[in-house]
N, C-alpha and C positions, 0 to 999 in steps of 0.2 A: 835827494828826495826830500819832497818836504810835506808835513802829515797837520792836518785839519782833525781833532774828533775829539769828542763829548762824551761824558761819564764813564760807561767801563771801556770801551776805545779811547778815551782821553788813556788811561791809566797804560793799556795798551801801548798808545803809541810813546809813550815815555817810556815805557821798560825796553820796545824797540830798541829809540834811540840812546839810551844806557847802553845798551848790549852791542851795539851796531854804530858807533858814532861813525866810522868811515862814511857810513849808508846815508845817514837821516843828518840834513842839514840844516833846521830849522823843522821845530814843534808846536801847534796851536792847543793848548787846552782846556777846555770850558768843562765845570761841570765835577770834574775827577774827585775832589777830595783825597789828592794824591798828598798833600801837606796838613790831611786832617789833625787838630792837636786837642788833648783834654779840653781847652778852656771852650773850644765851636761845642764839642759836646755840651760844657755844662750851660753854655748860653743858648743851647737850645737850637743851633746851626742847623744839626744833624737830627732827624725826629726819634731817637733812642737815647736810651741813660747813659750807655757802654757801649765800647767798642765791640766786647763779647757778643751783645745782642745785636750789633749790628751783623755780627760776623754768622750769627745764629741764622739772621735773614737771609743775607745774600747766600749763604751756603745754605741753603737749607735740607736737613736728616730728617725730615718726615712731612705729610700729605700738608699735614698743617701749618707748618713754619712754609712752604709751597707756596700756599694760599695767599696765605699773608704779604709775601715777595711779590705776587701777582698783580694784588689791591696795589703796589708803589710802582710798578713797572707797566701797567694798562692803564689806561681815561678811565673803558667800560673792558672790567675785566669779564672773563667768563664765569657766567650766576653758576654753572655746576659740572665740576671736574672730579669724575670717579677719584678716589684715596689710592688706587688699583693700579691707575694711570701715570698719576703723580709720582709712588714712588717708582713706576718704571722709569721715567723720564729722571728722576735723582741717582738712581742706581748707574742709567747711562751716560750721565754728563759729572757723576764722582770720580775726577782725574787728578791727579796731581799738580797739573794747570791751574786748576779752577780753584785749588786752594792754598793761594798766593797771598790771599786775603788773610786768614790763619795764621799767617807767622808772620804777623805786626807784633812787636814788643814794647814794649813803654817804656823809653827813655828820658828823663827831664820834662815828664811831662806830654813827651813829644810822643805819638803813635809814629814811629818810621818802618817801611817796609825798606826788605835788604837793598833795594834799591837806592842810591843818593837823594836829600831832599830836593826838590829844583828850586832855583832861584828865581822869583816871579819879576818879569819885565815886561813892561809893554814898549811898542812901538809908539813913535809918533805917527 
């Protein structure tokens, strides 16, 4: 099989094929930030200071960090979403999946998740 996808599917389809090489024989990925390293941070790649705060959004623990994820992930997000609704929607999608993101550690510099770094190729 061979897997096409962008930003958190890009990430996706690489932890796949990590997990599954028999499976997955060739990967496209645009978008991921799967090889994000301190220096994209400090030059401003990534629109936050830290990894932490990035990890703050994408996970978001309350209505407001919510919010905020929605303004980066919608053109025209919705002008008003109950605090009520929000955390139920956090409460049901807080899995142990979903926070993969969280156990990036900082080595040389480098943000790696337990997954290997990939080696970036293009095609002719």
């Amino acid at each position: 099989m061979s897997l096409v996808r962008m930003s958190y599917g890009g990430f996706v389809a690489y932890s796949m094929a990590a997990q599954f090489k028999e499976c997955v024989e060739r990967v496209v990925i645009c978008c991921a930030g799967v090889c994000l390293e301190e220096k994209d941070i400090k030059n401003r790649l990534f629109p936050v200071n830290d990894v932490d705060v990035a990890a703050a959004i994408l996970l978001p623990e309350t209505a407001e960090t919510m919010r905020e994820l929605l303004l980066y992930a919608f053109v025209k997000p919705p002008k008003a979403l109950p605090s009520c609704l929000l955390n139920d929607f956090i409460d049901t999608t807080a899995t142990n999946s979903t926070t993969s993101l969280s156990s990036w550690s900082m080595d040389n510099d480098i943000y790696q998740p337990e997954l290997p770094i990939p080696k970036a190729s293009a095609v002719d």
